[in-house]
N, C-alpha and C positions, 0 to 999 in steps of 0.2 A: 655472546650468543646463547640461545637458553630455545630446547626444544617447546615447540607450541602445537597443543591439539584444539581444530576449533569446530565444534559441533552443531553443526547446522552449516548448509551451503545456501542459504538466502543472502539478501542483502546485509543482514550486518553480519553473517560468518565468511563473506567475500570481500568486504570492507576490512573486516580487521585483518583477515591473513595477507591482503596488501598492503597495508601499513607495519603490518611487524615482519614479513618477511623485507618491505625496505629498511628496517630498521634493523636488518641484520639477523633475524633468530629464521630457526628450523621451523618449518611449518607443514603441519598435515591437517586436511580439512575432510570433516567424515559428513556423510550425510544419509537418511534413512531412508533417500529414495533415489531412482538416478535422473531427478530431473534439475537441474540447478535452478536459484531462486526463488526457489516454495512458493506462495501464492505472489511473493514481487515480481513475477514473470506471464508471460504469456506463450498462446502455441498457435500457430499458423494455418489457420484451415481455410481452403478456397482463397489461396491472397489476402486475408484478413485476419488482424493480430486479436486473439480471444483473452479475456485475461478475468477475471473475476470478480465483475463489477467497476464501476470508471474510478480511478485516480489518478490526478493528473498530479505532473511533475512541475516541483517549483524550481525556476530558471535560474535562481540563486540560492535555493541551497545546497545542504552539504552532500545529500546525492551526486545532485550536477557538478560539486567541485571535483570530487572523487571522479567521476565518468573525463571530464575535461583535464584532470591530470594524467590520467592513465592512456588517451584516445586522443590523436588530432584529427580524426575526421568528426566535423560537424556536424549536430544531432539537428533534425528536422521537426522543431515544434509548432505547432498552432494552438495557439488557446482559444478558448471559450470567449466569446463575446455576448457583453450587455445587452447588447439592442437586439439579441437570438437568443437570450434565455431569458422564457417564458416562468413565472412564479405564479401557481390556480389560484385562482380570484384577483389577480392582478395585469397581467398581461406579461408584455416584455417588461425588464429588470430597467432598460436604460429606451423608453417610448419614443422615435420619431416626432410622432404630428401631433403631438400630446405638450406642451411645453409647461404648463403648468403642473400636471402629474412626474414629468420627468424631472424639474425643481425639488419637487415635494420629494422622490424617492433618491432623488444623489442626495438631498440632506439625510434623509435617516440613514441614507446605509455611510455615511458620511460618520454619523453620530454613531453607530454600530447601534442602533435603538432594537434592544432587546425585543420591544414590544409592536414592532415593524414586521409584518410579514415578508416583505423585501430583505429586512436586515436578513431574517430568521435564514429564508431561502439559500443566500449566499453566503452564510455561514456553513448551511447543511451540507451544500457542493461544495465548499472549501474544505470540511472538516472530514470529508467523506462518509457521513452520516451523525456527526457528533457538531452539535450547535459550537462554534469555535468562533470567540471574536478576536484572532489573534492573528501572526502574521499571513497566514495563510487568505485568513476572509481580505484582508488589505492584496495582496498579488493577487485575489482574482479577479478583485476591480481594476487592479493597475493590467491586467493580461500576463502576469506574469505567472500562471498556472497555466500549463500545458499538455496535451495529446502528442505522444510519441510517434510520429512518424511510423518508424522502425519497430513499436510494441517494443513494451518491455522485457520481454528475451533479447532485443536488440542492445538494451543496456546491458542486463546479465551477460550477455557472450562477450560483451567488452571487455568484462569484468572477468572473466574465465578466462580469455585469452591472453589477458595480461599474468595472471597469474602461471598460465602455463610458459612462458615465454620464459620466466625465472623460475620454473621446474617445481613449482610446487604440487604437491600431490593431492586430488579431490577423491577420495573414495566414496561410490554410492554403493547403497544398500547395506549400510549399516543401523543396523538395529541396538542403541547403547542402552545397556542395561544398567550401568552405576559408574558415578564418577567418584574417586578415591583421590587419596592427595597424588598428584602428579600420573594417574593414571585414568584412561579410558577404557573398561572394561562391556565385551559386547557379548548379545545374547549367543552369537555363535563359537563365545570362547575365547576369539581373537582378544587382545591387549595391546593398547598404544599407551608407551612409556611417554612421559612428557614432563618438563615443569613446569605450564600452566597447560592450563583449559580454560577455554574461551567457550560459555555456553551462549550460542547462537543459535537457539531451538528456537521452536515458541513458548508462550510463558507457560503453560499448562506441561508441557514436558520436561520445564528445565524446575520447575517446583515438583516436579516427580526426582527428579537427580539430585536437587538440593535436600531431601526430606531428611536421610540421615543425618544429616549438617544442620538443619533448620526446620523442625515440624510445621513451624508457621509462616516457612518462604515462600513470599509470594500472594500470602493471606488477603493482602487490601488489594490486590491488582483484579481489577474486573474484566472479562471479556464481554465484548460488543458485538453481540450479536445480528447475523441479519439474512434475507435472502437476495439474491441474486439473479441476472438474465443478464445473459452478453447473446445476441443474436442477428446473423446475418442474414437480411431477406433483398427480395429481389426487387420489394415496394420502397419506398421514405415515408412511413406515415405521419413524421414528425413534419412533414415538408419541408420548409429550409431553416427551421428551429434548430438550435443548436442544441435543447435539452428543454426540459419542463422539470420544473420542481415544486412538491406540496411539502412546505415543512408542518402542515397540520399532524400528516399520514405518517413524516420521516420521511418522503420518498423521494427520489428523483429520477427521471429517463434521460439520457445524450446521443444524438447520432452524431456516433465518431467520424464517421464519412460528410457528414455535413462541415465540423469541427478542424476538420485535417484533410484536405488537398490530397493528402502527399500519397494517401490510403487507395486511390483511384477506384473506387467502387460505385457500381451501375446501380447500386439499391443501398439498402440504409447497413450499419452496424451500428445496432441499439446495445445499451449499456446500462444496468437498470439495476437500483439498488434499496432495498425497504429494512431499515431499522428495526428492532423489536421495541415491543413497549413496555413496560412492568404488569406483571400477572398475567402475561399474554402465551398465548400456547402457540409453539410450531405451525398447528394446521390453522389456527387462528391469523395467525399472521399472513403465510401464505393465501389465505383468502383473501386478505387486503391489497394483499401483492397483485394479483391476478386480477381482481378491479383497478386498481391503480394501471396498470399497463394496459387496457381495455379502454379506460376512460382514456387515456391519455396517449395512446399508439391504437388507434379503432383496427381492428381486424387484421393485427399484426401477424398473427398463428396462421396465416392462409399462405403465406407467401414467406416461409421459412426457406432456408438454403442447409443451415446447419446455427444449432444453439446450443448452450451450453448454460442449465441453470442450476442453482446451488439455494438449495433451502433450508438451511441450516447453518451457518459458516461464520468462524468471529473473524471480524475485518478491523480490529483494534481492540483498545482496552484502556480504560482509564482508573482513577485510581491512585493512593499513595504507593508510587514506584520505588523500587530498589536503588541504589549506586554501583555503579557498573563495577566499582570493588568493593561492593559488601562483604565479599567472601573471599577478600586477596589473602587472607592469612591461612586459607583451607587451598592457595594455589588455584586459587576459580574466581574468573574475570565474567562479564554480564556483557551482551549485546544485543542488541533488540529494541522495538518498536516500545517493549514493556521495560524499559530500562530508563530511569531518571534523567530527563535532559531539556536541554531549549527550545527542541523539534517536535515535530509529530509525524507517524506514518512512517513513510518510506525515509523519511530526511533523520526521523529520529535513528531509526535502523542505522543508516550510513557515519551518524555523527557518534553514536554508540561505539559501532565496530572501530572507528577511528580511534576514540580515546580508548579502545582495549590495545589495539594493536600499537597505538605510539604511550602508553604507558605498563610494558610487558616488566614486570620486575624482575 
């Protein structure tokens, strides 16, 4: 058994410290705020789960394995369907009364044809704004990308209450100021002795922690920038669309109440996400943003209940990535979305936090 500090209470700082406290070591998990999950979470307003722009969860990966080894009660998914997401200048992804357009588009998104607006579209929704022909764009044709029921606080809490059940300890509101061999050292003095550190930050904090170790950690990893709308109103203006997507723009809009049954809401939860572009400026973008949601949700702003928008916020990062033991001879393990691996997103997060916690030296 070997004391473990893991720095970040997101998804892959709650992943790893269940997998290494099953595995036997001491585990404290510190975090800088006291909301567990960081942006993999959401928050509850009016009956409706908010959360930071739509990502949905893959049914088979290593998120869902982790949630389904730790939880027997069964999670409540709906995915997104074909024939209700709408791609601009195309219509629906998968047409009805169309028989020869609907041929024509299962082939390309079949062929993952790059130069297919179809393709493009259901890349962008898979990849949560990053064109991605990998397994994600394949589950959202098979439905096997889904809308949480429960919102993802509902995962997170699973995931907290397992780990309190075997007494692990989550401190919030720690502010770490440098990590040292086998030590966590914080802006208010405190010190958490350890022999490892599991950094679970995000990449921009945990290449502030590594700088003494590595001036150029973290050098090639990009953040992905973009803005956001999660908003509950009392209209649907999507009607019974399940989302709209322009991969010209980057964009996309979902009503999760359309998407998810389970959510029972009398008006829409839109879910709205716009990309940056190269040489593009904040207020630049959010102009496009606000046409995009305008052209594509008419007169949404009228019939608000409560919204929450984010104009500025990286929702990924691509990039040649680290190994989650780059730094195993400095007693420092990597977990995160910006960590080298087979996943992407939230799956990456989970499959991270995994190989730190079941390979703790």
């Amino acid at each position: 058994m070997v004391r473990v500090t893991v720095v970040g209470a997101g998804i892959a700082g709650l992943t790893t410290a269940l997998y290494a406290v099953t595995a036997g070591h001491h585990v404290v998990v510190l975090d800088r705020t006291d909301r567990l999950g960081g942006r993999g979470t959401s928050q509850t307003v009016e009956g409706a789960p908010f959360g930071y722009g739509l990502h949905l969860l893959h049914r088979r990966g290593p998120l869902m394995k982790v949630i389904k080894k730790i939880s027997r009660l069964p999670l409540v998914l709906a995915p997104p369907r074909l024939d209700r997401l709408h791609a601009v200048n195309i219509g629906p992804l998968r047409p009805r009364n169309n028989v020869r357009l609907a041929a024509q588009l299962r082939k390309d998104l079949r062929r993952a044809d790059g130069s297919s607006e179809a393709a493009q579209a259901v890349a962008l929704l898979a990849g949560s704004g990053v064109l991605r022909y990998d397994g994600r764009y394949v589950a959202l044709q098979k439905q096997r990308l889904a809308v949480v029921g429960e919102g993802w606080a509902g995962l997170v809490g699973r995931m907290a209450a397992a780990l309190d059940e075997v007494g692990v300890l989550i401190e919030p509101n720690c502010q770490v100021k440098a990590v040292e061999q086998g030590r966590v050292v914080l802006e208010d003095g405190r010190r958490f002795e350890s022999d490892v550190v599991v950094l679970a930050t995000g990449a921009s904090q945990a290449a502030r922690l590594l700088k003494p170790l590595d001036s150029e950690a973290l050098h090639d990893v990009r953040p992905v920038r973009a803005s956001t709308l999660d908003a509950l109103l009392t209209s649907r203006p999507l009607s019974e669309k399940h989302g709209v997507i322009d991969p010209r723009q980057g964009a996309y809009i979902a009503d999760l109440a359309n998407i998810q049954p389970r959510l029972k809401l009398d008006g829409a939860l839109l879910s709205a996400v716009m990309v940056e572009r190269a040489d593009e400026s904040v207020d630049e973008r959010n102009v496009r943003f606000d046409e995009f949601l305008e052209r594509t949700a008419n007169g949404w702003q009228l019939h608000v209940v409560h919204q929450r928008k984010q104009t500025n916020i990286t929702v990924q990062t691509t990039g040649t990535k680290p190994r989650y033991d780059q730094y195993v001879d400095h007693g420092i393990l990597l977990a995160g979305e910006w960590v080298d691996c087979d996943h992407e997103l939230a799956d990456a997060a989970a499959a991270t936090g995994k190989m730190c916690g079941q390979n703790i030296p």
